[in-house]
C-alpha positions in Angstrom: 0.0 0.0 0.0 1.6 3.2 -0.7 2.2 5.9 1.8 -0.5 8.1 0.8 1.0 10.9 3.3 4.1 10.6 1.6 2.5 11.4 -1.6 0.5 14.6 -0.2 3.3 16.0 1.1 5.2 15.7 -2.0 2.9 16.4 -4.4 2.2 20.1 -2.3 5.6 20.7 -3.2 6.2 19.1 -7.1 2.9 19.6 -8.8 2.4 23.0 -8.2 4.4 24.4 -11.6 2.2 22.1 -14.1 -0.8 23.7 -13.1 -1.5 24.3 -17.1 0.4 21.8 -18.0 -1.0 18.6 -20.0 1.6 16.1 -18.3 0.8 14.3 -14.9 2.5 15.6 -12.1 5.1 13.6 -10.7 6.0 13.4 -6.7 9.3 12.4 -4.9 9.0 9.2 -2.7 11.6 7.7 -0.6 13.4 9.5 -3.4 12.0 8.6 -6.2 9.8 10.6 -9.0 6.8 8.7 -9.4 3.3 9.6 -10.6 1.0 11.2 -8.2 -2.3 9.4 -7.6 -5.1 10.3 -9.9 -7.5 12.0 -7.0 -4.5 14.5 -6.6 -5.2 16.2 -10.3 -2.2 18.7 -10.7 -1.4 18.8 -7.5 -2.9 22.0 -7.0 -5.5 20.0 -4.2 -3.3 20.3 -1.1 -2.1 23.3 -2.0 -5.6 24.7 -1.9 -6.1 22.9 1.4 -3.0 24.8 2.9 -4.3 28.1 1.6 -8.2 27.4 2.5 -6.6 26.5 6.1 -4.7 29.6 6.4 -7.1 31.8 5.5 -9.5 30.0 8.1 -7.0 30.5 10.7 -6.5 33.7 10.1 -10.4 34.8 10.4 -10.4 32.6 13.4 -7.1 35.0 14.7 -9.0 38.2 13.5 -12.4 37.4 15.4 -10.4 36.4 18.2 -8.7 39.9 18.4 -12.0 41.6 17.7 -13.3 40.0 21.1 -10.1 40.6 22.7 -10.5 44.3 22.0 -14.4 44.5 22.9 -13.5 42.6 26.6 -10.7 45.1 27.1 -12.7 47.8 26.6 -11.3 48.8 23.2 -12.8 49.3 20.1 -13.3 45.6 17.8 -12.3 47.2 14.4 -8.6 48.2 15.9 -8.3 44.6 15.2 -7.9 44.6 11.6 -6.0 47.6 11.3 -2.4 46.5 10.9 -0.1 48.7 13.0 -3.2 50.1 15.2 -3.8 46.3 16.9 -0.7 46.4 18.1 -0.9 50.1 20.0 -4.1 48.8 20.9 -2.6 45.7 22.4 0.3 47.6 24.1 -2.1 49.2 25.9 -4.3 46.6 26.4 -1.4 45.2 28.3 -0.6 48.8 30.4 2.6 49.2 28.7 3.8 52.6 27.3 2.3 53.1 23.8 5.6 54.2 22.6 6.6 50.6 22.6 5.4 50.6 19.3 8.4 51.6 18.1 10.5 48.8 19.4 8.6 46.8 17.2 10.2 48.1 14.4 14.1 46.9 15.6 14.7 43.9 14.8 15.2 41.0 17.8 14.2 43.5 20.1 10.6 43.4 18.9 10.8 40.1 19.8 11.3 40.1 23.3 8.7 43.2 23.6 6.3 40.7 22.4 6.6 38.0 24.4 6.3 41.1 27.4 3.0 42.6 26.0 1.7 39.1 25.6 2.5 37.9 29.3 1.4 41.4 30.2 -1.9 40.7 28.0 -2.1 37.0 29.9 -1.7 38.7 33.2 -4.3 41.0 33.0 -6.7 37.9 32.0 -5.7 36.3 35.2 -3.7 34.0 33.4 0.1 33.0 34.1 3.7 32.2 32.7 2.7 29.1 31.1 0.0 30.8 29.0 1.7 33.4 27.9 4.0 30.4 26.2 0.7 29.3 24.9 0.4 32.7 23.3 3.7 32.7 21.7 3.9 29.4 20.3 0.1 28.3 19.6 -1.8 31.3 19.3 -4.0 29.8 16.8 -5.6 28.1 20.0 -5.0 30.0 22.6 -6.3 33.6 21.8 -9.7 32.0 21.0 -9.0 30.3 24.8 -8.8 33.6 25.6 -11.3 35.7 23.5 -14.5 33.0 24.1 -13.3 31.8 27.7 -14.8 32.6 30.9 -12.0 34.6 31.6 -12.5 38.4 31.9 -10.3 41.6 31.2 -8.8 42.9 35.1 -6.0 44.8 35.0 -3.0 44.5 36.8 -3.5 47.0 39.8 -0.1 48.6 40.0 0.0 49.8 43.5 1.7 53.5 44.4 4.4 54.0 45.9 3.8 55.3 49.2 4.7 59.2 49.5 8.0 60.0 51.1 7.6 61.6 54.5 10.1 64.3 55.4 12.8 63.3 58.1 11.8 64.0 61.8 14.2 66.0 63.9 15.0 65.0 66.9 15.7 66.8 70.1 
């Protein structure tokens, strides 16, 4: 039986230039060209699969954002405005909104990420190991976070108390 994984994967990569072609796309298996199956066409299937998921994913990321925003307070359309959703998001997190501009150095935007997303987590009541949740799977957690019970507190930062002048002492 032949590996029929094998063949989808290689096909998404092989087939894609004979798209108007009249010749049968071929796919690399254990390192060999062979024929792709007849139920991939062209091979232009799992390619329209990977695009049709990434689109999904990506409304799925937008309408989580929009709900974001609308628990935080913030408007739901700063969501798909490019550079706005993240000023939004900085100060959805309580950070400085002139962050913004770190975003734009490279590796440094980075780390200001990760801090504006565990910033974000913490003022959803949520911890360190969400935050990593954030960062590496946000295709599941953001929607955790947008249609979970868990509601927008922020972080009270607590004053400092106010200095009191030195006594003198007799």
């Amino acid at each position: 039986m032949p590996n029929i994984l094998a063949y989808i994967f290689a096909s998404a990569f092989s087939g894609v230039g004979s798209a108007y072609s009249t010749t049968a796309a071929t796919c690399m298996v254990n390192g060999k060209l062979v024929e792709c199956p007849k139920w991939l066409g062209n091979g232009l299937l799992p390619s329209a699969i990977v695009y049709l998921v990434a689109v999904a994913v990506g409304i799925l990321m937008l309408i989580s954002m929009w709900v974001i925003f609308k628990k935080a307070g913030k408007p739901g359309w700063a969501a798909i405005i490019p550079i706005y959703n993240s000023i939004v998001m900085i100060e959805i997190a309580k950070k400085p909104t002139w962050w913004i501009l770190l975003y734009f150095i490279p590796f440094v935007n980075i780390v200001i990420s990760v801090i504006v997303l565990y910033n974000l987590a913490l003022n959803f009541k949520k911890g360190g190991g969400f935050t990593v949740g954030l960062v590496f799977l946000p295709f599941i957690f953001y929607p955790i976070l947008a249609f979970g019970k868990s509601a927008y507190t922020p972080a009270v930062q607590v004053p400092a108390p106010p200095a009191t002048p030195p006594q003198a002492t007799v």
